[in-house]
N, C-alpha and C positions, 0 to 999 in steps of 0.2 A: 166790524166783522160780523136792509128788513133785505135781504138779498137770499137767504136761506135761513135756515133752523138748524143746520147738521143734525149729526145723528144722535136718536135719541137715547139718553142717557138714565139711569137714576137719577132722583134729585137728591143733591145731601145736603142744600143749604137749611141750615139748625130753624127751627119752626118758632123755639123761644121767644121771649120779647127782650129786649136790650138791656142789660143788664143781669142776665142771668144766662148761665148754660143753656146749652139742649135740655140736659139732665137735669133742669134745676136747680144749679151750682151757682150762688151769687158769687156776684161779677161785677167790677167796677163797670161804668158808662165808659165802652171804648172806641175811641175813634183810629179811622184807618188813612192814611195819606199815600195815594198813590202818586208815584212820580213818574215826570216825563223821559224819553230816551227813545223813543222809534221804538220800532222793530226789539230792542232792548228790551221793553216793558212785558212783551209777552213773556217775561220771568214772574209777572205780578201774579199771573194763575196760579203759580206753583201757591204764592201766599192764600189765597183764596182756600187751593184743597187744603189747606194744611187748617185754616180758619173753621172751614166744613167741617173737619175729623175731629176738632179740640173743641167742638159745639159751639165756637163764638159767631153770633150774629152782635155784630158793632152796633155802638147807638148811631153814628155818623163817616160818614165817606167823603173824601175829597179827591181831587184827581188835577192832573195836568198832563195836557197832550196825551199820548197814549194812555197815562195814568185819569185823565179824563172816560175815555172812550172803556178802560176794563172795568172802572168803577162806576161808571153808567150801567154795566151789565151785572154786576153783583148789588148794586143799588135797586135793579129791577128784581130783584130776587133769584137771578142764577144762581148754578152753585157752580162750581170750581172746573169742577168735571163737564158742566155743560158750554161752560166758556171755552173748555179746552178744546170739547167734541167740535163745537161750532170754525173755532179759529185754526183748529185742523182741514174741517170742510173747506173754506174758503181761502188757506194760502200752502196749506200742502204740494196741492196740487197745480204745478204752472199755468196746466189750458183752463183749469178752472178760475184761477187766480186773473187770466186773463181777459176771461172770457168777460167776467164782472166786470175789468177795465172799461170795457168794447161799449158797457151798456151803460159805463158812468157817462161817456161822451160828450158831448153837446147834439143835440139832433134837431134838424131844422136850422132855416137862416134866420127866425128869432131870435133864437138860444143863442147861435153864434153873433150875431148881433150886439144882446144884453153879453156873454161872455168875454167874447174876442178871444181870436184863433192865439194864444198863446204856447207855443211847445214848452218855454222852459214850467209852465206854473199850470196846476192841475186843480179844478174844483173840488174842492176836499170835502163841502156838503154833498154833491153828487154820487162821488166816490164812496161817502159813509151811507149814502142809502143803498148802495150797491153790496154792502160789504158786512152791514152792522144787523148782527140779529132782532129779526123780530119782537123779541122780549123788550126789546127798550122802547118803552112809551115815548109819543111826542112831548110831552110836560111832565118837570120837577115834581108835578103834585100828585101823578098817578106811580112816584116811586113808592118801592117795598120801606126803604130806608133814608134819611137824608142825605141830598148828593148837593157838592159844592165846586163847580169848577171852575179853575181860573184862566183868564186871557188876558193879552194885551192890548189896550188902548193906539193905538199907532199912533195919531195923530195927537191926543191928548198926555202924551206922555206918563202913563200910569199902569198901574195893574188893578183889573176890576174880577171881581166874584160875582158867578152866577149860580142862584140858587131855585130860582124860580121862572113859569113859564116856557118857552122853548126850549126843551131839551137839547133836541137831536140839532138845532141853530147853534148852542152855547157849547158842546162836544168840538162840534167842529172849529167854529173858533178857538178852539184851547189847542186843537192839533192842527192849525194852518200854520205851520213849519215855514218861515221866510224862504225865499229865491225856489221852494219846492209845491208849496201851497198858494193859492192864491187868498189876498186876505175876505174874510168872511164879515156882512156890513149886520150890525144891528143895533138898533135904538139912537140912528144915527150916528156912530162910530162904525172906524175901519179897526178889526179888531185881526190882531195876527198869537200866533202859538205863547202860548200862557207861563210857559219855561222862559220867556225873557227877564221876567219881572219876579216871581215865583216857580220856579220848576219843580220842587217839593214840600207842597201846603200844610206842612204841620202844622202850623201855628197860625190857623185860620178858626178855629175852634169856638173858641171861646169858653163860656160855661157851660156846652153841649156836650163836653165830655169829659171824663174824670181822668183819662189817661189816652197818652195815643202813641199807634202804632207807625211809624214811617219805614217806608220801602223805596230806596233811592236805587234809580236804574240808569243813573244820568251816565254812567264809567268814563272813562279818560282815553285821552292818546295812549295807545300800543305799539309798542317798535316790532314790526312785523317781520320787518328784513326787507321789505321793499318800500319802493321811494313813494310816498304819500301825493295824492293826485291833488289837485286844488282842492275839490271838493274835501275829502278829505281834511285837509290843511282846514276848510272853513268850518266843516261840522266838529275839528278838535279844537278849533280855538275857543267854539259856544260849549264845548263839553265846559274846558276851564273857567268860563264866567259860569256856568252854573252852579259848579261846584265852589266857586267862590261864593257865591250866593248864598247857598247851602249851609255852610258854614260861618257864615254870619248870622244868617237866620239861627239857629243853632246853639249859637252864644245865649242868645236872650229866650230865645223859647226852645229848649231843647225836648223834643221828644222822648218816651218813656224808653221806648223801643225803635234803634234805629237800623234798620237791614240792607247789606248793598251787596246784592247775587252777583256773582263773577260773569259781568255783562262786557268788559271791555273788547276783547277779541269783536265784537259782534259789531257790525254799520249802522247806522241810522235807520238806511232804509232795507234792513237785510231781513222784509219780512217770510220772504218765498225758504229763508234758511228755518225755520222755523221749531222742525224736528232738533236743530242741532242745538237753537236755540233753547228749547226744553230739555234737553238730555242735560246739557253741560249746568243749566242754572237747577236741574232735582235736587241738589243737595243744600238748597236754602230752607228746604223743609224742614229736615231736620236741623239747623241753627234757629229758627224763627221759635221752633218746637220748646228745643232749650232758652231763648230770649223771655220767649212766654213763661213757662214753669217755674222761669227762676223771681220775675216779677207778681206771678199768680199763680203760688204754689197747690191752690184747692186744685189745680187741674194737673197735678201730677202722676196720679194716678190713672187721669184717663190718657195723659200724653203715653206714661208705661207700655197702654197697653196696646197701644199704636205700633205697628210694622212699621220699619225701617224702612224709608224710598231704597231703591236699586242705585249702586252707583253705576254711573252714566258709563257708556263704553266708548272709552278713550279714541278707539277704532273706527268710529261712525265717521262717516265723511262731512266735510264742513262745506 
């Protein structure tokens, strides 16, 4: 979401060094795990402002799939507010949302060539150049903070981490979504969406951090009232391996903090919903707010003296 910058923002990501407040509030070494979900994961901002406001800058970042692609931009040093201004710019709007399709493309019979005219399956490196803010460097090493994403191995049967080197290559690989993305090639492997194997990298850590935060956005089948389309059918039956997943992971490495924003109602790929998607996940803030205080009570006080999000208006159109 280098295709624009959206509109400019304040910045409010905390200036501190890891391990301590904005304020100078010591602070355990905290690590943040974003999870994959599509379109789902734009709940992970909410986590971000809410990080922004309580002065936490994490010692480390992990991500998958979408959870790859928001903690690339808070690993560049966004802050919460500028992910959000940004990812408003780019899918709020249909013809803008579009229009970036138009120039993901393939152009020329090279490109089509090396690509192949594919309808069902979408370059998902091209797409994230089309879509992904500026801020995010080409390399691991020009991040604000340590970023860790994971992908899958297709052919080798495994789950790999990438920490270093091509950024904006390793992103994408983490979100090539099977039968929707095409898979993304590097260091000789066909690498496809990082949620096969890992959809929620808490326990990718190690001794990097002293406690960590997990935000799972993977949600489940919703009985809507109406009859579920294949796809559908395909993208609930991967919700339930991941959440099985999840929960084994879980067992042996549980994270300190684990958060799951009321993401089900929403698609995979329902990024164009976007507003509705923020409005109904606001009130993660304030649980994340309480999860935090209650684990790191030196920040009680400033959680205090923090306003209350809006509750979402039940009325908005979906």
């Amino acid at each position: 979401m280098t295709g624009g910058k959206g509109k400019p923002v304040k910045k409010t990501r905390p200036a501190g060094p890891a391990g301590k407040a904005a304020d100078g509030i010591d602070l355990p070494r905290i690590g943040i795990a974003f999870g994959g979900g599509g379109a789902r994961g734009l709940a992970h901002i909410h986590v971000i402002k809410e990080l922004d406001a309580l002065g936490i800058r994490p010692a480390a970042i992990s991500g998958s799939s979408i959870g790859a692609i928001i903690g690339a931009a808070m690993a560049a040093g966004m802050s919460g507010e500028e992910i959000e201004a940004h990812a408003m710019a780019v899918l709020a709007d249909r013809s803008e949302a579009a229009a970036r399709l138009w120039r993901a493309r393939p152009t020329g019979i090279g490109a089509m060539m090396e690509t192949g005219i594919r309808f069902s399956q979408f370059n998902i490196e091209s797409i994230l150049k089309s879509f992904l803010p500026e801020a995010i460097p080409a390399h691991f090493e020009d991040l604000e903070i340590p970023l860790t994403v994971t992908a899958t191995d297709y052919f080798g049967h495994r789950l790999c981490l990438f920490s270093e080197g091509d950024l904006r290559n390793a992103v994408a690989a983490s979100a090539a979504i099977p039968a929707v993305f095409r898979p993304v090639r590097r260091d000789g492997m066909t690498l496809i969406d990082g949620g096969i194997y890992n959809p929620l990298p808490f326990d990718i850590f190690g001794d990097a951090v002293d406690m960590v935060i997990a935000i799972d956005v993977v949600g489940g089948p919703e009985d809507s009232g109406r009859n579920p389309s294949s796809i559908d059918f395909m993208f609930g039956a991967t919700q339930l391996m991941m959440q099985s997943i999840i929960a084994s992971r879980q067992k042996t490495h549980p994270p300190a903090i684990m958060i799951r924003p009321p993401v089900s109602r929403f698609r995979v790929l329902d990024f164009l919903k976007i507003r509705r998607v923020l409005s109904v996940t606001e009130p993660v803030r304030s649980q994340i707010r309480g999860a935090i205080v209650e684990k790191l009570p030196q920040l009680a006080a400033r959680a205090a003296a923090l306003q209350e999000p809006e509750t979402p208006d039940p009325a908005l159109p979906a």
